[in-house]
MARPA-343013 format. One record per residue (C-alpha): x, y, z; residue in one letter. Coordinates in steps of 0.001 Angstrom, whole numbers, plus 500000, padded with zeros to 6 digits. Example, Ala and Ser with C-alpha at 12.3 -4.5 7.8 and 13.67 -1.06 7.14 Angstrom:
<sites>
512300495500507800A;513670498940507140S;
</sites>
This chain:
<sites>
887810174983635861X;887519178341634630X;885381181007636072X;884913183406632923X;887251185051630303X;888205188700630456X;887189191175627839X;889808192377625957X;890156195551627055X;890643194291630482X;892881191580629516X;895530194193627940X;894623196401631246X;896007193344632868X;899014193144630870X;899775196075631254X;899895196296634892X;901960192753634770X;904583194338632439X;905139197214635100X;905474195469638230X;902639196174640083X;900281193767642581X;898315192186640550X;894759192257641512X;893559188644640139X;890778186412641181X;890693182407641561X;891549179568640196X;890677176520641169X;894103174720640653X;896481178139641256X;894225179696643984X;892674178211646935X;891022181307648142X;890883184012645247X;891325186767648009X;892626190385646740X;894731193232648292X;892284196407648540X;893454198530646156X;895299201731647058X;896554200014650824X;900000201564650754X;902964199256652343X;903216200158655552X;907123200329655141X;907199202458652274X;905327204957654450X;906285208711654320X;908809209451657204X;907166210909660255X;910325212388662123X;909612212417666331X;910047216202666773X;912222215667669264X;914806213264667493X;915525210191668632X;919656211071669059X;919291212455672610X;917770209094674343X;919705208545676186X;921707204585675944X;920666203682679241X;916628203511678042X;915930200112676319X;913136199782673694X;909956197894674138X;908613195188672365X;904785194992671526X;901841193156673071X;901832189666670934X;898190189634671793X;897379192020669426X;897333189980666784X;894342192014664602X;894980195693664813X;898582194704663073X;899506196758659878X;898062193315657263X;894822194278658482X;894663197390656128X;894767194597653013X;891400192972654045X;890155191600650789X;887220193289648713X;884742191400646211X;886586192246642383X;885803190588638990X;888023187592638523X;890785186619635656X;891057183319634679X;893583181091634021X;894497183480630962X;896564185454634397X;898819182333634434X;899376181820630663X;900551185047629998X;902832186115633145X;904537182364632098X;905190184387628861X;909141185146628874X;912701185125627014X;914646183641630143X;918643182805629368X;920115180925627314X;922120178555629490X;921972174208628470X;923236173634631759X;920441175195634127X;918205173459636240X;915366173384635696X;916168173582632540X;915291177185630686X;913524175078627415X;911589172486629037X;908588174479630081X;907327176132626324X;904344174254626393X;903583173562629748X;901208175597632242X;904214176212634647X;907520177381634674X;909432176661637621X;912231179802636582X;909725182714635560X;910581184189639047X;914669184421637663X;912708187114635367X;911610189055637536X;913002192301638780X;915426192263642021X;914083193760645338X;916757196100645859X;914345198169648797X;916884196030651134X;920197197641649875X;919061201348649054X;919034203107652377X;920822202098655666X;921068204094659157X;921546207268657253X;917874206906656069X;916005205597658743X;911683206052659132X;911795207089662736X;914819209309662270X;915742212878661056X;919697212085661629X;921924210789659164X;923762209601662642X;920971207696664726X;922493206153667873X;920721202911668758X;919569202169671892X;919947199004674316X;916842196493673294X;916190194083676104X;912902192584675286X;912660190723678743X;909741190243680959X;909539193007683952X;911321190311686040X;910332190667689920X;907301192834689374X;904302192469691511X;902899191108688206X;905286188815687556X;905471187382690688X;902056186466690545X;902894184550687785X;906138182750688609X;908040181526691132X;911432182613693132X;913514185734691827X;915103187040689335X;918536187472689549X;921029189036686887X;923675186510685762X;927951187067685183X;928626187480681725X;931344186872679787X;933257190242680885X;932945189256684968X;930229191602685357X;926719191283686359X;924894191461683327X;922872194030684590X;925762196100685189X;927745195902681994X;926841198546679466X;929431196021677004X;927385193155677185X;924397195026675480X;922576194697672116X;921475197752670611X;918978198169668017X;917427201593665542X;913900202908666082X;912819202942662611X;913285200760659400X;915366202280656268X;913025204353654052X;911735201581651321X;913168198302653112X;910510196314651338X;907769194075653456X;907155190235653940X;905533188347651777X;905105186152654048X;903901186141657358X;904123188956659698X;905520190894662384X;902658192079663866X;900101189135663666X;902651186729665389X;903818189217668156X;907430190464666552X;908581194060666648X;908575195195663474X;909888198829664074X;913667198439665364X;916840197445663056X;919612196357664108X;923052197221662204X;926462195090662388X;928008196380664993X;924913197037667229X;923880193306666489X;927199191698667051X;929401194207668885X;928975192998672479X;930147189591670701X;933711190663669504X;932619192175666052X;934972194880665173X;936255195119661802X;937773197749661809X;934706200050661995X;934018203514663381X;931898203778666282X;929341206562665949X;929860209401668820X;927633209130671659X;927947204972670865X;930941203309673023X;932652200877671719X;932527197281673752X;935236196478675918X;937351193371674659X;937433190106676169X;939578187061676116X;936927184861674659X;939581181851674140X;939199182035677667X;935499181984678333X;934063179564679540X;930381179282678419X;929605176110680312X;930538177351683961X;928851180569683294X;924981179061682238X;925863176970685173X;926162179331687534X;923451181478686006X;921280178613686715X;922136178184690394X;921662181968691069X;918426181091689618X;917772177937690834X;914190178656692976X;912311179606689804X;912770176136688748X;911074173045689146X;913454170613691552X;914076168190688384X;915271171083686595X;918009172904689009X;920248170339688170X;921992169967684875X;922945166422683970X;926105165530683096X;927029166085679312X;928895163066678378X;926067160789680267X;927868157977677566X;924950155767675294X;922478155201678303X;919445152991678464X;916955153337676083X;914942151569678633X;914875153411681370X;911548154365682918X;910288157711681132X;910241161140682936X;907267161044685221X;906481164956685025X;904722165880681868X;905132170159681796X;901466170491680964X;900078168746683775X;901806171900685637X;900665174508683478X;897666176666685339X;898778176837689122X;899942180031689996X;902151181144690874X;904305178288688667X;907350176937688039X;909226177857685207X;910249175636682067X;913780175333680778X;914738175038677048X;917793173222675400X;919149174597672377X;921042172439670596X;923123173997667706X;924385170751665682X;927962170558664394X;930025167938663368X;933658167226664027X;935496168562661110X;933562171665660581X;935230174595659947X;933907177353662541X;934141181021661236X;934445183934663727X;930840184712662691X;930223181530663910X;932118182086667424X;929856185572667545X;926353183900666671X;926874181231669503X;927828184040671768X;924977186333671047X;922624182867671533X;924010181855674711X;923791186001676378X;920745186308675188X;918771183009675661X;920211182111679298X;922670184409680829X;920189187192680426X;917114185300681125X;918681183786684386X;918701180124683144X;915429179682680959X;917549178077678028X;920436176750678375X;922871176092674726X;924491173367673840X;926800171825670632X;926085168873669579X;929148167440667743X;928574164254665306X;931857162354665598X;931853160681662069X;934277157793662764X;932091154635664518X;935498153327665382X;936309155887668262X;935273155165671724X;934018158028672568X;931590156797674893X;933895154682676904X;937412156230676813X;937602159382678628X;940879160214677187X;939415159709673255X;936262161855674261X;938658164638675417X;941069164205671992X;938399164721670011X;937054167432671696X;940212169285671715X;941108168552668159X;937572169813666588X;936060171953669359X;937376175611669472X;938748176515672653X;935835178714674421X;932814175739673182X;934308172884674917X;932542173007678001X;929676173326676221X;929671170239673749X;928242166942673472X;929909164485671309X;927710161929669921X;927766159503667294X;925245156625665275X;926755154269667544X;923975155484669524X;921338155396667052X;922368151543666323X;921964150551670203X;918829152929671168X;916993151402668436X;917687148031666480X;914927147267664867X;914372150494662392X;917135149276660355X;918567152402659185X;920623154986661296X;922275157328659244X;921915160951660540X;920963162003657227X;917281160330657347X;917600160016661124X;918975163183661964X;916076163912665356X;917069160164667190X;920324162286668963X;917750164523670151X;915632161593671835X;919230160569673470X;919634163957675101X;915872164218676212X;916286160524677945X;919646161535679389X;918788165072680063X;915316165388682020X;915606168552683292X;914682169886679686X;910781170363678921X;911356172062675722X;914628171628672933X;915436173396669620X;916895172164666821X;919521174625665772X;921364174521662457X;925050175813662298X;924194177729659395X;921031179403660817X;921084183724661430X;918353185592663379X;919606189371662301X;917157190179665700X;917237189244669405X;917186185297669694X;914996185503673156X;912467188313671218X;912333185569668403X;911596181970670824X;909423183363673168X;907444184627670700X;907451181962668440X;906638180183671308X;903433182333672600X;902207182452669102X;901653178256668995X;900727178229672859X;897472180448671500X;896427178947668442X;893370176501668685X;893575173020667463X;890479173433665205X;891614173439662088X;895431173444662941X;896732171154660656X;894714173023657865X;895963176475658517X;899879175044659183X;899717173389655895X;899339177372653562X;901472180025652889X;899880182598653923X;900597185853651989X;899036188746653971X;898605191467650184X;896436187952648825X;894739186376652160X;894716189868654253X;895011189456658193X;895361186318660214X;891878186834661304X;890517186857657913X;893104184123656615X;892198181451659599X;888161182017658630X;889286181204655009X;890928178357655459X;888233177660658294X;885365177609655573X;887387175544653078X;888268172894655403X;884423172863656824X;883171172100653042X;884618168427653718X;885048167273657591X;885636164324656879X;889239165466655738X;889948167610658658X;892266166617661197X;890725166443664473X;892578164602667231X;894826161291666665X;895290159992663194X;896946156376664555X;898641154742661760X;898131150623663154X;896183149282665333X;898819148753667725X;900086152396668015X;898423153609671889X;897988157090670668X;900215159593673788X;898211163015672747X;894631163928674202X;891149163000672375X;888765166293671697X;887567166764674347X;884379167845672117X;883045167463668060X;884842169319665648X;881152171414665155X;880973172106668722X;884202173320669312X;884284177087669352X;888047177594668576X;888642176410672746X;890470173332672724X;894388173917672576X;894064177588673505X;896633178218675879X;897982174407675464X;901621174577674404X;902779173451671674X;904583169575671079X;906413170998667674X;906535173854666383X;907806174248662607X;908656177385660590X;907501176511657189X;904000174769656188X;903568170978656541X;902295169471653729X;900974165599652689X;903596164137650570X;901428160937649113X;900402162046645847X;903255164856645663X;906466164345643957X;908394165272646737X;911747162930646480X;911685161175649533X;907592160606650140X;908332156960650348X;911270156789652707X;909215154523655254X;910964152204657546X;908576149683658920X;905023150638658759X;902535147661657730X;900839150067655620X;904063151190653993X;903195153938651462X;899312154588652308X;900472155690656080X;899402158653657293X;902153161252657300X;903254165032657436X;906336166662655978X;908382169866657093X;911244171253655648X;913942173236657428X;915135171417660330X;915234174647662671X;912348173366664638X;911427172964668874X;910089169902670278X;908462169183673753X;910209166152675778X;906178164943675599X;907053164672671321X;910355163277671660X;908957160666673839X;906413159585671432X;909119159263668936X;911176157333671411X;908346154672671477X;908327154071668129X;911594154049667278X;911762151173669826X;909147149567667785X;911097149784664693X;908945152817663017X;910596155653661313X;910416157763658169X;913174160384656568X;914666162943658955X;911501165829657371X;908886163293657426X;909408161625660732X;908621164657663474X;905461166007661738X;903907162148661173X;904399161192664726X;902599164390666178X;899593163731663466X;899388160156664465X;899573160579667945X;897500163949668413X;899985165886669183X;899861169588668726X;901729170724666093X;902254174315664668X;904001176423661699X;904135179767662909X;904034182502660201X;907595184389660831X;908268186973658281X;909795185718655096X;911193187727652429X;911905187097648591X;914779188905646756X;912728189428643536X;909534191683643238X;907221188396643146X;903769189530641925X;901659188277644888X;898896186602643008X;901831184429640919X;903160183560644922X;899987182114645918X;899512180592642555X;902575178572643071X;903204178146646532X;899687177352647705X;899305175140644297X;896509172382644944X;893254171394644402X;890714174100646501X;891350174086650304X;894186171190650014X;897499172848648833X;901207170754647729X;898872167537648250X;899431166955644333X;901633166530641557X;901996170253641611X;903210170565644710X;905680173301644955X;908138170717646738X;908129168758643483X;912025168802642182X;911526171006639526X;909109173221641230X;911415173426644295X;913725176034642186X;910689178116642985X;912194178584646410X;915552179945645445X;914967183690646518X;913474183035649765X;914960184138653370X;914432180927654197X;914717177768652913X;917769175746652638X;919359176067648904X;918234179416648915X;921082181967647903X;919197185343648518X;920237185018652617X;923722184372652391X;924403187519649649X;921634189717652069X;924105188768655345X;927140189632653859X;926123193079652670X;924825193567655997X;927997192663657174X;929868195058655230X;931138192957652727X;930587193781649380X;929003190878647451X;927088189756644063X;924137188678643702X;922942185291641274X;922640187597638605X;926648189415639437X;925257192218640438X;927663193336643270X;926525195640646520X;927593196339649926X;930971197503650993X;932303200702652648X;932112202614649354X;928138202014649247X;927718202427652567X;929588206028652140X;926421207960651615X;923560205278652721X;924878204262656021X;925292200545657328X;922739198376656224X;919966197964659029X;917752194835658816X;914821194109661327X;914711190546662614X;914923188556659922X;915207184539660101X;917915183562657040X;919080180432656075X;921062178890654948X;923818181662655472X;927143179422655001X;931096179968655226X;930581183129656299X;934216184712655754X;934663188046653758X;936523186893651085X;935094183752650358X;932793184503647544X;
</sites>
């Protein structure tokens, strides 16, 4: 419906400010904007601030300080709340007709194709026309905000709890102590083993659109260049280390072994554990029982005594057994395993879990085939790390779904490993192709704090938007927004178990209250059963391709159901279970589908936590929340204009994350040094850029899908 045409004047105003790139200040729609929220005019980005140089410099710290990480709790004094919204005469759906006005290329074989749109109130490639973001690529260490050197030397960034402090001991149980790492030094001790990250951002490096740093607990102030990043991993290339900046000492990593040293980690560590979890399981346990009695301990039943026992975390980075591991590859697993258990003294613990391919091997009875295939497909230093599993497991586990193909049942290895490895409250799903440009533990545990504080009023609602921080403003004033849409019909708002048959015994708790007397209490503090980092959305009415992939529900397509997308995602043994259960009852959906349904049916608390995500084009941020929050008022991608719809899926392909994107793979290379085009040929990066700029420094960024990642493979 439209709210009002512009005058003329204002509609060429409009135009005007379109044609130039600016934000567009715009009002709603009822289709293309849920919430018709504006930036305040004149609220510079906080990361194209003027330099303010410490007097002091910042090349004189000396190596041996590390940087701190921010309070996560201060989620409203972040830098989004300077774009609260302010009241503002609205455009109408005029906005949308004319910034759909274009001349895109002239290429039959595109898709979506460039001609099929003319007459239609979308266009699924009018982002290809806008301009490229190239605030990524202009300035690198050379032109950092915190900086008045051309030659910044980072510092060591161990964003670790004060392990052993009166404080923490009040909170935990046992000690702390440092682990060996892979150079046969206590971690603690070895100057090599550190990552080392910039005070500062490069002058211009463009913001989120969205999510935040700030609101979700990140640090938002540090980069972190190549050789600072990976160096303590074996990246080299060649490169010159910057004086007062030692170079890592080598090691033979053919030689590590990665398994025996998270073990021993662990046992150095073994009080601060729970006795069910000082004990790793074995990691060929072979197909198991699917029947065997569950784990009696649920984790939250222990959450609240103090001091406490600690939880452990599996990682599990999938693979399969022809894959072609890069050394990028060998220095990502590295940096994950350092960083997630040796240097938190056992609190994660990685694994790789291989998909053997050929049903025909007995890998779960013949010892000797089991160690073939690892040696033929498992480099040298990840073999006492890996699990080999296949769908022979899928088949015997659970019979009655009918379908085990990883590829729509790519979560029921991960039920395998929680039945056969109890000592595991939490587990990750970890694609191969997955980069975190920051520090993996910085990234989980908040992540992880972030959903352990969000109530469950209105969860579902305010995990299934985009939220855009220059449209919405702060999480504070997002949640409210979403909070009064979703209160205009209750009826529609989740609120405890949504139980698909009558015969499903829901496993999550009932409110312990009405959804009107609930004061934003229940699930504070309750951690979470998934946790997903993109929006859900309901697929029913949506176009998505696989809405229908149901195995075995008697209501078949009317069932109650959630999708995800982007399998990087943690689970809690407590959602694995309830998985588990109905497998074994023959209930399943596709691999994206399956996860998010379960923890709606069953109550189970599910989050999408707003990580910062990036787009490579200057996206006008009104258009963004036109098309990504697209949906009738309060209910976005629950319709036939769902951004997930095929065609309005290419929508997607500049984003930091999201898995055809090719904006992260051409943004890693650079920052690797390697000089690379862009989709439109445009080529950057490479020692000759970098002559005058510096390296390329990125904060933590989450990118995927970042694949093949060899210089020369273009």
């Amino acid at each position: 419906m439209l709210l009002g045409r512009l005058t003329a004047l204002r509609r060429l105003v409009l135009l005007a400010v379109i044609f130039i790139g600016a934000t567009v200040v715009f009002m709603r729609n009822s289709r293309y904007n849920p919430y018709g929220i504006v930036q305040e005019p004149g609220v510079q980005n906080p990361a194209k601030a003027p330099v303010v140089n410490d007097a002091a410099g910042h090349d004189d710290i000396k190596q041996d300080v590390s940087i701190t990480v921010p309070d996560s709790s201060k989620t409203d004094s972040d830098s989004n709340s300077k774009l609260s919204p302010s009241p503002s005469s609205t455009p109408d759906k005029e906005y949308l007709q004319e910034i759909l006005k274009w001349d895109p290329p002239k290429n039959p074989d595109h898709w979506p194709p460039y001609d099929a749109y003319k007459d239609k109130d979308y266009d699924p490639n009018r982002w290809e026309g806008f301009s490229m973001n190239n605030g990524y690529y202009e300035n690198g260490t050379a032109h950092l905000t915190n900086s008045n050197s051309s030659t910044p030397v980072p510092r060591p960034y161990l964003p670790y709890p004060d392990y052993n402090s009166r404080d923490w001991h009040k909170r935990w149980e046992g000690n702390y102590a440092s682990c060996e790492g892979p150079r046969s030094l206590l971690l603690n001790e070895s100057t090599s083993d550190e990552v080392l990250a910039y005070t500062g951002l490069p002058v211009g490096f463009p913001a989120p659109t969205f999510g935040s740093f700030e609101a979700v607990g990140f640090d938002g102030d540090v980069c972190f260049d190549r050789f600072s990043r990976y160096g303590a991993y074996g990246f080299d290339n060649g490169g010159a280390w910057n004086a007062g900046w030692s170079k890592p000492s080598t090691v033979s990593w053919e030689t590590t072994k990665w398994g025996e040293l998270q073990q021993k980690c662990l046992s150095r560590n073994q009080n601060r554990y729970s006795p069910k979890s000082r004990v790793n399981s074995p990691k060929d346990p072979g197909i198991g029982d699917p029947e065997k009695p569950e784990w009696t301990i649920n984790v939250k039943d222990e959450q609240g005594r103090a001091p406490s026992f600690k939880s452990r975390t599996a990682i599990l980075i999938r693979s399969w057994d022809s894959y072609p591991y890069t050394m990028n590859d060998l220095q990502v697993i590295r940096a994950l395993i350092t960083e997630l258990s040796l240097l938190s003294g056992g609190e994660y613990q990685v694994f790789l879990l291989v998909n053997v391919k050929d049903l025909n091997l007995p890998i779960f009875t013949d010892p000797n085939v089991y160690r073939e295939v690892l040696e033929n497909y498992v480099p040298d230093e990840l073999r006492d790390i890996a699990i080999l599993w296949s769908e022979q497991i899928c088949q015997a586990w659970y019979p009655k779904v009918g379908e085990w193909s990883v590829y729509w049942q790519q979560f029921m290895p991960l039920q395998w490993f929680a039945k056969t490895h109890p000592e595991f409250d939490y587990i990750w799903n970890w694609e191969m192709d997955a980069r975190y440009t920051g520090q993996h533990y910085h990234f989980l545990e908040t992540i992880s704090k972030f959903a352990r504080e969000q109530p469950r009023k209105y969860l579902w609602e305010r995990s299934s938007r985009y939220w855009i921080p220059s449209v919405h403003g702060s999480w504070k004033t997002f949640s409210k927004l979403v909070a009064a849409e979703a209160a205009k019909d209750p009826s529609e708002t989740v609120w405890g178990p949504v139980p698909a048959t009558d015969i499903q015994n829901p496993l999550g708790p009932k409110p312990p209250t009405s959804l009107e007397a609930d004061k934003d209490v229940w699930g504070v503090g309750e951690e979470a059963d998934f946790i997903v980092l993109l929006p859900f959305f309901n697929p029913q009415n949506t176009l998505w391709s696989y809405r229908d992939k149901i195995f075995n529900y008697i209501q078949g397509v009317d069932t109650p159901r959630r999708v995800f997308i982007n399998t990087v995602v943690r689970f809690s043994r407590d959602m694995l279970h309830a998985m588990h259960t109905e497998n074994l009852a023959g209930r399943s959906m596709a691999s994206e589908m399956w996860p998010g349904t379960v923890a709606l049916q069953h109550g189970l608390k599910a989050v999408y936590t707003p990580h910062p995500i990036w787009m490579d084009r200057d996206w006008p941020p009104a258009y963004a929340d036109a098309v990504f929050n697209a949906g009738p008022p309060g209910k976005p991608a629950t319709g036939e204009d769902a951004v997930y719809s095929p065609d309005r899926e290419h929508n997607f392909g500049g984003f930091s994350w999201y898995f055809w994107s090719n904006f992260p793979r051409v943004l890693y290379r650079r920052w690797l040094g390697w000089a690379s085009p862009d989709d439109t040929g445009v080529v950057a990066g490479g020692p000759e850029w970098e002559q005058n700029r510096g390296r390329m420094c990125l904060p933590g960024m989450l990118l995927h899908p970042v694949k093949k990642v060899v210089e020369f493979d273009q």
